[in-house]
C-alpha positions as CSV (number, residue, x, y, z in Angstrom):
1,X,225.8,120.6,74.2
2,X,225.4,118.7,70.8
3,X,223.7,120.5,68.7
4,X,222.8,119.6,64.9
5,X,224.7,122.0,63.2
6,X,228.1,124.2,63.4
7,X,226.4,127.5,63.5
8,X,223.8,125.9,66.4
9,X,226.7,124.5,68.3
10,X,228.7,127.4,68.1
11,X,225.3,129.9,69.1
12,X,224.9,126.8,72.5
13,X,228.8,127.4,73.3
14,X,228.8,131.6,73.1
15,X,225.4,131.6,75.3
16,X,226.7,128.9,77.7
17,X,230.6,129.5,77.6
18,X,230.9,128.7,81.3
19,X,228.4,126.3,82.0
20,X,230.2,124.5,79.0
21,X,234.0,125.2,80.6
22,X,232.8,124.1,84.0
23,X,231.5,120.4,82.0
24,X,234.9,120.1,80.4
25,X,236.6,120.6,83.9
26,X,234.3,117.8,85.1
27,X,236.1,116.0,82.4
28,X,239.6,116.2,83.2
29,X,240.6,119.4,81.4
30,X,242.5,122.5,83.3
31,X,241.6,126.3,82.4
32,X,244.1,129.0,82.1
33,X,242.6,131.9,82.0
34,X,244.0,135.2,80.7
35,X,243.4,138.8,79.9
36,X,243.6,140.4,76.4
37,X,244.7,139.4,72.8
38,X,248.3,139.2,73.4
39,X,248.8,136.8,75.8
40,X,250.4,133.4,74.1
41,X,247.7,130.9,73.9
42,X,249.9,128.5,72.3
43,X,252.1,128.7,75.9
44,X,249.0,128.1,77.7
45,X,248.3,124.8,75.8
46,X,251.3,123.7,75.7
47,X,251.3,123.7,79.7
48,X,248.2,121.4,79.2
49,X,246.0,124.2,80.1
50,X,242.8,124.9,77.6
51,X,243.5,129.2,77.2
52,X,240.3,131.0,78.6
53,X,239.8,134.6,77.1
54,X,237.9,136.3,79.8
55,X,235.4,138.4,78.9
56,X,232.7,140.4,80.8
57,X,229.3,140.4,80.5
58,X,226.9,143.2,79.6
59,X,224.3,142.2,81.0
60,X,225.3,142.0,84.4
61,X,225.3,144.9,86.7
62,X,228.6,145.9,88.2
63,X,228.2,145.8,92.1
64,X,231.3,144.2,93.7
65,X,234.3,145.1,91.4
66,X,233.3,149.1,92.1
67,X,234.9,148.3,95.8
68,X,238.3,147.6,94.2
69,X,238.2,149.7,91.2
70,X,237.0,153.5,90.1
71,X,234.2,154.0,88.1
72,X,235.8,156.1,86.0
73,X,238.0,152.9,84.7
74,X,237.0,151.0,81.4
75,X,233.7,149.2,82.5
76,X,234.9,146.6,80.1
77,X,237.9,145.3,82.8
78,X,235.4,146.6,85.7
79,X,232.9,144.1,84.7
80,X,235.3,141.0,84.1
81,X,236.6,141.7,87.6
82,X,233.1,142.0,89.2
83,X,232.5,138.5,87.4
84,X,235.6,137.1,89.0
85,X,234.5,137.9,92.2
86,X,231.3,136.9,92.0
87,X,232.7,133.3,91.5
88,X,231.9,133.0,87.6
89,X,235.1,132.3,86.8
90,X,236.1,130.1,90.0
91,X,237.1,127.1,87.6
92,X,240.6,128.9,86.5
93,X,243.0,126.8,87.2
94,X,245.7,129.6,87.0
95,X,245.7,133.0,85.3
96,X,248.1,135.2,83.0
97,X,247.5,138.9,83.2
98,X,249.3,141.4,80.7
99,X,250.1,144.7,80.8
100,X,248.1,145.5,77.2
101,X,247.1,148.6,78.9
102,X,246.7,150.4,82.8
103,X,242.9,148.9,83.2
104,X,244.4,145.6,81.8
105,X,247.5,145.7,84.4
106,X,245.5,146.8,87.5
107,X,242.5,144.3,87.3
108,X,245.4,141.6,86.9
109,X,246.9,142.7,89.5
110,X,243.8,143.2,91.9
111,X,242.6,139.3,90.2
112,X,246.4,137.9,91.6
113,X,245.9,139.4,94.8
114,X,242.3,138.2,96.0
115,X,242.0,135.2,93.9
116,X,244.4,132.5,95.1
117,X,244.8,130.2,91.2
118,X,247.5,127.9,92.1
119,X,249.5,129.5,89.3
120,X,249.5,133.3,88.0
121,X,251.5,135.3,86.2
122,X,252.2,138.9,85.3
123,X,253.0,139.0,81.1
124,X,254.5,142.6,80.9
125,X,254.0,143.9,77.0
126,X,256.7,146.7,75.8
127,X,254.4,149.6,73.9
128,X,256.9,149.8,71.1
129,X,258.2,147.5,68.2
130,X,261.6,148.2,68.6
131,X,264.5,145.4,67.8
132,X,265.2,146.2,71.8
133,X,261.2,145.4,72.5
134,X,260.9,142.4,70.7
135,X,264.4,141.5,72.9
136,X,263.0,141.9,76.2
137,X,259.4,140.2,74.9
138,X,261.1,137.0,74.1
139,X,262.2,137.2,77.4
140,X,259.5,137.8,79.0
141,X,257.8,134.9,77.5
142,X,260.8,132.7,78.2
143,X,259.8,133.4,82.2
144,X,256.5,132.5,81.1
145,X,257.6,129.3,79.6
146,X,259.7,128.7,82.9
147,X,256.9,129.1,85.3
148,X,254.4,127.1,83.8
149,X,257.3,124.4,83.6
150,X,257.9,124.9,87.6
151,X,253.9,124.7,88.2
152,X,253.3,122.1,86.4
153,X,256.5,119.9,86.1
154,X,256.1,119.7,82.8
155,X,258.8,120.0,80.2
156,X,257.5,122.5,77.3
157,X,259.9,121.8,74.5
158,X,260.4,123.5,71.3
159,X,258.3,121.1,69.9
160,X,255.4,121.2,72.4
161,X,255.2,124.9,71.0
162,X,255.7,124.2,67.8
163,X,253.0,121.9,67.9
164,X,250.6,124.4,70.0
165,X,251.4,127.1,66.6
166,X,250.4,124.6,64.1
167,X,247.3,124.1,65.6
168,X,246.1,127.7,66.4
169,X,247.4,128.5,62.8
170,X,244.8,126.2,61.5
171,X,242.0,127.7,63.7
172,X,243.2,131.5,62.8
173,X,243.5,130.1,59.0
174,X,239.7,128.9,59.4
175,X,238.0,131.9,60.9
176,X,239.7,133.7,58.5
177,X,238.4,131.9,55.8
178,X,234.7,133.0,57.6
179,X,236.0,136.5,57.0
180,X,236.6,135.9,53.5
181,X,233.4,134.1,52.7
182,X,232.1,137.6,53.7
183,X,233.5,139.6,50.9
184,X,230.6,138.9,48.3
185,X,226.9,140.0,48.6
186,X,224.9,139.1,50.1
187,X,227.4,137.7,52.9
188,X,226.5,134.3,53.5
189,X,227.3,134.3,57.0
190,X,226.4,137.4,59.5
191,X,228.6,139.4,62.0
192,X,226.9,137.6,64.7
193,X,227.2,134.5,63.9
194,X,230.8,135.2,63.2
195,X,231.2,136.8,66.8
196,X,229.2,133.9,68.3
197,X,232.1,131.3,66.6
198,X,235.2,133.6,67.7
199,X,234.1,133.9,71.4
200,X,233.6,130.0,71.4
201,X,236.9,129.3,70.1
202,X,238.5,131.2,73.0
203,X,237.0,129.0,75.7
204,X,237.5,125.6,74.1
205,X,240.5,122.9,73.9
206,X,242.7,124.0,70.3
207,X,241.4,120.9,68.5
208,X,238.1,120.8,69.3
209,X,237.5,124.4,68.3
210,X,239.3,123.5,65.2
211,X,236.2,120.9,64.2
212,X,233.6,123.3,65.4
213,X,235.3,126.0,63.2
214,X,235.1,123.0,59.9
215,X,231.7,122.2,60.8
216,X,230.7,126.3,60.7
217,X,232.5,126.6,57.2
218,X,230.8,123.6,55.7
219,X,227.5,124.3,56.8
220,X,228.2,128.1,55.5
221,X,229.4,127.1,52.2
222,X,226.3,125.0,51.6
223,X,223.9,127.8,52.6
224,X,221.0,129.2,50.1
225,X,221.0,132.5,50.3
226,X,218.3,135.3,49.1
227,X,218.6,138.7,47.7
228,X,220.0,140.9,50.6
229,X,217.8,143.8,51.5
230,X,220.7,145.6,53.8
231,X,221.4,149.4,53.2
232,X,225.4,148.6,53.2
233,X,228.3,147.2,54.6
234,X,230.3,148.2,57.2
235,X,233.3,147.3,59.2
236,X,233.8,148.0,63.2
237,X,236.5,149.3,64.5
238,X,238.0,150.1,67.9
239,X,237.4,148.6,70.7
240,X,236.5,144.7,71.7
241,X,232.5,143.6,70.8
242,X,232.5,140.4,73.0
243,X,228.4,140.5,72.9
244,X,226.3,139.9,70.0
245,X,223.4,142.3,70.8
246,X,225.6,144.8,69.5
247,X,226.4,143.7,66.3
248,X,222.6,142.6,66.2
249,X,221.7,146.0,66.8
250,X,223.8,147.0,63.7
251,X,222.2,144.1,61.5
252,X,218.7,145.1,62.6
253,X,219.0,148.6,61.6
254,X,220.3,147.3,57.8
255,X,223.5,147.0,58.3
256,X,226.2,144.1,57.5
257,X,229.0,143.9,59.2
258,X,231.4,142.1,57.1
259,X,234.7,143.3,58.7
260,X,236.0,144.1,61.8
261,X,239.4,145.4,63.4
262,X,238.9,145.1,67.0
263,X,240.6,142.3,69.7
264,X,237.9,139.5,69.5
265,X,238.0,139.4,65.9
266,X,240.7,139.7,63.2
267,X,243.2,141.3,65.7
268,X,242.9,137.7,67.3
269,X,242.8,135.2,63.9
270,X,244.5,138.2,61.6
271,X,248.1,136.5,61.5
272,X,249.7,133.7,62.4
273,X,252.8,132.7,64.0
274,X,256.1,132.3,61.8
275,X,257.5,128.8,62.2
276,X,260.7,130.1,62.9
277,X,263.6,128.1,64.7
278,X,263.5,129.1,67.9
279,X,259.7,129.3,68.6
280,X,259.8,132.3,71.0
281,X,261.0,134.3,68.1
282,X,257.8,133.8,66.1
283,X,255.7,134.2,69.1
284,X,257.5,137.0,70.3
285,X,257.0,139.2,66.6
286,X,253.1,138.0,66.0
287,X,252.2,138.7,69.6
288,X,254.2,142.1,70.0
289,X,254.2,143.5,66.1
290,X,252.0,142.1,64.3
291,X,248.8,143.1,66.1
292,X,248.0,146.2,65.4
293,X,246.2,147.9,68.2
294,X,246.3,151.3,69.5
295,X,248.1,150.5,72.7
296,X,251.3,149.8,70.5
297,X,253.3,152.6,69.4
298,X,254.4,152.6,65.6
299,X,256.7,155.0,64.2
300,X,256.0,158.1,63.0
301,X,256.2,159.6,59.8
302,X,257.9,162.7,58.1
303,X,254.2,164.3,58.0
304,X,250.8,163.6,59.0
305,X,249.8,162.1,55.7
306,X,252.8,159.8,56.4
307,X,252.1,159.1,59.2
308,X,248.6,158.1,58.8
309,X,249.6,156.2,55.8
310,X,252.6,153.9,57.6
311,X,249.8,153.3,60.4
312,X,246.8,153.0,58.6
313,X,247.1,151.7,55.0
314,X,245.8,148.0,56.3
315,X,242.4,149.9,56.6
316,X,242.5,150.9,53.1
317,X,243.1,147.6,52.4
318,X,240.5,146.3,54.3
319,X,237.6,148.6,52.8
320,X,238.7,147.9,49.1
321,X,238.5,144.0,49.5
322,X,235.5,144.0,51.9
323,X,233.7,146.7,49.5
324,X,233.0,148.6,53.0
325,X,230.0,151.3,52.6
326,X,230.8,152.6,56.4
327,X,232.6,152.5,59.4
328,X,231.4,152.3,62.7
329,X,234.4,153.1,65.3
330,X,232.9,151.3,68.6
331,X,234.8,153.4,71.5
332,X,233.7,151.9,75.2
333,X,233.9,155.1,77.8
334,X,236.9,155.8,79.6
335,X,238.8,153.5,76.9
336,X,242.3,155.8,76.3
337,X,243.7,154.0,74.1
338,X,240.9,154.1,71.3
339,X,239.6,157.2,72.3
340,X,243.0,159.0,71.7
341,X,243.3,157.3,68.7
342,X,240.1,158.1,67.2
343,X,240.7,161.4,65.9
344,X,243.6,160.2,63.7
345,X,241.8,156.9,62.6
346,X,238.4,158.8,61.7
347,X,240.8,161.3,59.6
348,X,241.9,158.5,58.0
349,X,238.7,156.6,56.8
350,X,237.1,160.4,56.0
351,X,239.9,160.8,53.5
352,X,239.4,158.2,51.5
353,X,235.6,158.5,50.9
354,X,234.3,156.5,53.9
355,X,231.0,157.6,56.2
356,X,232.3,157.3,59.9
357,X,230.0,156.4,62.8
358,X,231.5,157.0,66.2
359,X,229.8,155.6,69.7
360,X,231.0,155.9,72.8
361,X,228.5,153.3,75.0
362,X,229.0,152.3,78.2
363,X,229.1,148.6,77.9
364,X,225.5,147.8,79.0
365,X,223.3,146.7,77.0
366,X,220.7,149.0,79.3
367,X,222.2,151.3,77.3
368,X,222.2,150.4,73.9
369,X,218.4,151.1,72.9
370,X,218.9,155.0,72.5
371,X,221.7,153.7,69.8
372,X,218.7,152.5,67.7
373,X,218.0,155.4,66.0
374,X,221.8,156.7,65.5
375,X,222.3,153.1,63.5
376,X,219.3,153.6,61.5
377,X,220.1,157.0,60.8
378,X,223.5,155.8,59.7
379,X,222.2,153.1,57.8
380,X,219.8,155.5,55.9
381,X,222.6,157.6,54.9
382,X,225.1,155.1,53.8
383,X,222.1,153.8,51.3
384,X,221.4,156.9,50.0
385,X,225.0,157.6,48.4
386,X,225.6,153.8,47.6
């Protein structure tokens, strides 16, 4: 696993994330794994538990999960079921499944029910920001706090958490800092290796992937780097990229992808937790309002404009500071929540000046070669009108 540099480290760790979780466990360390980017991973380690994001794999065929599950469901949650039951992930030591949306809810609840983790727990997520929501989050992740305490007969104090927020503020401060290397040209670190880091981060213990993420930014900052020959820059949207030969894909056809909005990357490191008193409050408001995802309902506006602008202004934002050329909106079939969202979003970018992308791809990289020539097309055009 040691490797000479940050980038090489973190490349080993994203191609080997379970052979590297089942070495840890041989060490001593317990894995709790859990579903989506709003589950608390600072509760997790807290609990003593290292916070595993599971994640499916594109590259595997799903056989088993289609037993348990229709195929008309999100392949994404399809295929991290069929891995679970083809024993990939059989060194959980307990698992936390949230309702972030149906296909979220019913392979957590399938996962409880044929895999026996001597702790599990259902995280039910309101779909509004309300003062009444963030009420009944807190106390939802109270009971979470309560059962990992019974489980484990551990206290969790105020302080336990409090510690657990400094550290993963550190490590969302640091990949954040990746993200802002990223605004000059040429970028002097790549989507990819970006993705490979933020995937690695989400299957290690909080500390370590603290000194991986340092070692990453050093090595960055010290890199040479030549004239770019890319046709322009564009940031992804929609839903999760959790394997690199997509964004490779996009960088081979001329592309950089210098921003993203989507659940692996800044939806995950984006913001940190307040330091507030009580620390379920700050959990409670970063995990609940501020990610911004489409399975959370906003309020509306007087008009569409409005509307769009008290929803969507943070992309704005976003394409001004990241000089964005493009967008590519990354939809994954029979995703609901992106895929009612995108008429609104694409609106959005079109309106102020930006070249949109939509591809709905089945999450297979079988099925990513016919893509080739809709990126290159895209990259051709977005180099024309720079």
């Amino acid at each position: 696993m040691q490797k000479s540099s940050g980038l090489e480290r973190a490349s080993y760790i994203y191609t080997n994330r379970l052979q590297v979780a089942r070495e840890l466990k041989m060490q001593g360390e317990k894995f709790g794994g859990y579903l989506c980017c709003y589950v608390p991973v600072e509760m997790l380690s807290a609990a003593g538990y290292v916070p595993f994001r599971i994640i499916g794999d594109m590259n595997e065929p799903i056989t088993n999960a289609d037993a348990y599950l229709p195929s008309v469901m999100c392949p994404f949650y399809r295929s991290c079921l069929d891995l679970g039951l083809k024993g990939k992930y059989d060194f959980l030591d307990g698992l936390v499944s949230p309702h972030a949306c149906d296909a979220a809810e019913r392979v957590g609840l399938v996962w409880r029910s044929y895999f026996k983790y001597p702790f599990t727990f259902y995280l039910d997520i309101p779909h509004t920001v309300h003062a009444s929501a963030l009420v009944f989050f807190k106390q939802q992740l109270a009971h979470l706090r309560k059962g990992l305490e019974e489980y484990t007969g551990l206290k969790i104090t105020d302080n336990d958490l409090k510690k657990q927020i400094k550290l993963f503020n550190r490590q969302r401060e640091l990949v954040r800092q990746l993200y802002h290397l990223r605004k000059v040209e040429p970028p002097p670190v790549s989507g990819t290796e970006v993705l490979q880091l933020a995937v690695s981060l989400m299957g290690l213990p909080v500390q370590e992937g603290n000194l991986l993420a340092e070692e990453v930014i050093k090595e960055v900052k010290t890199r040479k780097m030549k004239p770019s020959k890319m046709k322009g820059r564009v940031l992804v949207w929609g839903c999760l990229i959790d394997n690199t030969a997509i964004t490779s894909l996009i960088e081979d056809c001329g592309l950089e992808v210098v921003m993203d909005d989507t659940a692996i990357g800044s939806r995950t490191f984006g913001h940190d937790v307040e330091l507030t008193e009580d620390p379920l409050d700050g959990l409670a408001l970063r995990y609940l309002e501020k990610i911004v995802c489409p399975r959370t309902f906003r309020e509306t506006g007087k008009n569409r404009a409005n509307d769009l602008e008290n929803r969507f202004s943070y992309l704005r934002k976003i394409v001004k500071d990241w000089h964005i050329d493009g967008i590519y909106m990354n939809l994954i079939r029979n995703c609901d929540i992106h895929g009612y969202e995108v008429p609104e979003v694409r609106y959005f970018f079109e309106e102020i000046g930006m070249p949109v992308l939509v591809i709905e791809q089945d999450y297979s990289t079988a099925a990513l070669a016919p893509l080739r020539t809709r990126f290159q097309a895209f990259a051709e055009s977005i180099e024309a009108n720079r």
